[in-house]
N, C-alpha and C positions, 0 to 999 in steps of 0.2 A: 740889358736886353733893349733891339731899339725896339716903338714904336710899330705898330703896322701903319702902312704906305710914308713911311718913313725914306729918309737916305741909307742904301744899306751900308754896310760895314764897309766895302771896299773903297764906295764912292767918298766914305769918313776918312780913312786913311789917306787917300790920295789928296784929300782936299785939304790944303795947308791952314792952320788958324792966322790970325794975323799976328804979322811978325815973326813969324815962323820960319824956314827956313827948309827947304822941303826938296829931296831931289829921289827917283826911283835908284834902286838898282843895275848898277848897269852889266850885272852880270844875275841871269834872273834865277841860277843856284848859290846865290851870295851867300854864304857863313857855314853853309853845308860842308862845302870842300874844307873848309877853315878846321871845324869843330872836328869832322873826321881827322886829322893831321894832328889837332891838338889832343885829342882823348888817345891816338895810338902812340905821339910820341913825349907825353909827359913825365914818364922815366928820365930823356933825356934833359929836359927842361931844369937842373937843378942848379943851372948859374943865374938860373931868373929868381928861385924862389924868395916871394914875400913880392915883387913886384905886378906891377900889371904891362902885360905886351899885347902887341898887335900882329894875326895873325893873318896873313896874307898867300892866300894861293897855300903853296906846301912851306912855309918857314914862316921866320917871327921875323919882323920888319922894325918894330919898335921899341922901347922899353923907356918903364919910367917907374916912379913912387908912386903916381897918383894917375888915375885913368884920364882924368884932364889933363895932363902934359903927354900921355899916349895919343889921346885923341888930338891935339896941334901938333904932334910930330906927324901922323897920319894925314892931315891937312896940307902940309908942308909937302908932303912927298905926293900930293896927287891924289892917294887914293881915297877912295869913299865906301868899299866892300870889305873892309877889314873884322875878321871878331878880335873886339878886345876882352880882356879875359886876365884876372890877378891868377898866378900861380902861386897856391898854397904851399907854404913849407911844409917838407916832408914828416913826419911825428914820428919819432925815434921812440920805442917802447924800454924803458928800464925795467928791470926788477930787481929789488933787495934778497940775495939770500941771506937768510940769517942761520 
């Protein structure tokens, strides 16, 4: 909680620490679009499972082992409004009849 007459939250955010590296969104419903595409089409998603991808606009852009080689593919390709996001493998239920 900050302070009163404080910096509020927004002016925190915006304001880069040093060193930092800081850019807005340049699409100001960034990851929204993303998350929807990703929760409706994770069915299909099962040649990613156990990786981490980058999800851009309506598809997957990136893929990697580790979110940090998502994020410099991401880099590489321009974009900066991507959700990255590991796709869990799916859990296959067995049972024993005895």
């Amino acid at each position: 909680m900050l302070p009163r007459n404080s910096a509020t939250r927004t002016e925190i955010l915006q304001t880069p620490s040093a060193g930092t590296r800081w850019e807005p969104a340049r699409r100001p419903s960034a990851g929204w679009r993303e998350l929807h595409w990703f929760e409706a089409n994770k069915a299909k998603l099962t040649n990613y499972e156990g990786l981490w991808i980058a999800v851009y606009e309506d598809g997957v852009v990136a893929s990697a082992l580790t979110a940090e080689e998502v994020v410099d593919q991401v880099s590489q390709l321009g974009l900066s409004d991507c959700l990255v996001v590991k796709v869990e493998q799916a859990r296959t239920e067995r049972y024993l009849i005895a």
